[in-house]
Each structure stands twice: as C-alpha cells, then as structure tokens.
N, C-alpha and C positions, 0 to 999 in steps of 0.2 A: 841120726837118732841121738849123738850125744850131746849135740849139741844144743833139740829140745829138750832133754834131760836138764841142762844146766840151767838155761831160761824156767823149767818148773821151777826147779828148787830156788833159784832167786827169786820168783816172784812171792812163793811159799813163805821163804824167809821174808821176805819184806814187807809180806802182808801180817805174820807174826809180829815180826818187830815193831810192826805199826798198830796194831791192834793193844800191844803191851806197853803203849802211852796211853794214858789218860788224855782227858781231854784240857782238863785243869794247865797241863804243861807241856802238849803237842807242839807248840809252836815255839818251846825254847830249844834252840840249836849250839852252834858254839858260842862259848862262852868265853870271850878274852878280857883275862886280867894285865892292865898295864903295870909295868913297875915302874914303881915310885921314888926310887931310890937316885941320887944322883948321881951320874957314870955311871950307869947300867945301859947306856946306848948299845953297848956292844952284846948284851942277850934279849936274845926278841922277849917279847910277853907269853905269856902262858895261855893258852889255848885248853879250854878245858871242854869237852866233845859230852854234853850233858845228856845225846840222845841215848849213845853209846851205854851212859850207865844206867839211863831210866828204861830199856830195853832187859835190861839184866837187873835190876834192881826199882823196889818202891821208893817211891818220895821221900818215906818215912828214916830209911837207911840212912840218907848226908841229913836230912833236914830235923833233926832233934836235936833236946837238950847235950847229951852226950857228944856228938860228932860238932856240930855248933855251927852247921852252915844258916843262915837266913836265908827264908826266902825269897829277896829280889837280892837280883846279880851285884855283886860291888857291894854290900853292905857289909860282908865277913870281912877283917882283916887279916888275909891272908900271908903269911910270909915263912920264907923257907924254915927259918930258925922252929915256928910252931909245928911246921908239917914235921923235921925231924925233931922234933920232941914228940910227936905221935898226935897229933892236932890237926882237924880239917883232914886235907886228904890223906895226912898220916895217920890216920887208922885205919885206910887201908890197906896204904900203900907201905907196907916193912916189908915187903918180902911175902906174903902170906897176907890174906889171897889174891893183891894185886902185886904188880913189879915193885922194886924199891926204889924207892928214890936215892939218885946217888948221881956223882961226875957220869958217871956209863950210860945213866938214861936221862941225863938232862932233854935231850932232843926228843924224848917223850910226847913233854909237853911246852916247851919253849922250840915252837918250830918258825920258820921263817912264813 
C-alpha cells in the first residue's frame, strides 16, 4: 500500500508541475552556460534547471526589466562578479529565498 501511495503522489506532483508550464516554454530544459573565461577548464559550466524554476515561479519573475534575464538562452551576460553584486540570479540567490551563492555551493550549479 505504500508503495502505491508514493507512485500517486509522484504522479500528482508531476502532473502539477506539468500543467504549471506554459506552453510558450514547455520545452525549455537545462540550460548550460559555458564559461568564457580562459583557464576556467578546471570549473565545469553552470547548469541552470529552468524547469525547476518555471514550476515554482512565472516567466515574468527572471524575465523583466528589473532581474534583466532575455529571453533566448545565452543572450544575458552572465557572470559571477554581476550575480554577487545581486544581478541575474543574484536577486534571488542572497540567502533569501533562494540558497546563496558562495565557495559552499558552487556545485549547485557548476556540476559535472
């Protein structure tokens, strides 16, 4: 029994979390930014899980004046110097209400 239990609720949720994409951006997944920088071989790119936040969050959130994301992939110039100055995903990411960026959670979003 609890094992159907858990197959409900995954399917629950993931028919939730499917229905809380638009159709506009259904089909955008991860999202990797290469870095540019040279001798940066040694940190992978950053991986940015766009389902993850269009599930919890509208379009409207990253993709405004204010937060300054574009919308097609790779057009923001993204770099860590602007995220800690509170830029792109620094506004959400200080600690409140996402993790913060820091040496402790690089492997956040720079995964292998």
């Amino acid at each position: 029994m609890k094992r159907a239990a858990h197959f409900f609720l995954a399917g629950l949720l993931l028919t939730v979390a499917l229905s809380a994409v638009s159709a506009d951006c259904a089909g955008v997944g991860d999202i990797v930014f290469e870095r540019k920088v040279k001798g940066s071989d040694e940190i992978s790119p950053s991986i940015f899980q766009h389902w993850v936040h269009r599930v919890l969050y509208k379009c409207t959130a990253c993709h405004n004046p204010k937060v300054g994301f574009k919308l097609k992939a790779g057009e923001t110039p993204i770099t860590m110097d602007a995220i800690q100055e509170g830029k792109y995903c620094g506004e959400c990411h200080k600690g409140k209400p996402a993790f913060a960026v820091g040496f402790e959670t690089c492997d956040r979003c720079h995964r292998s």
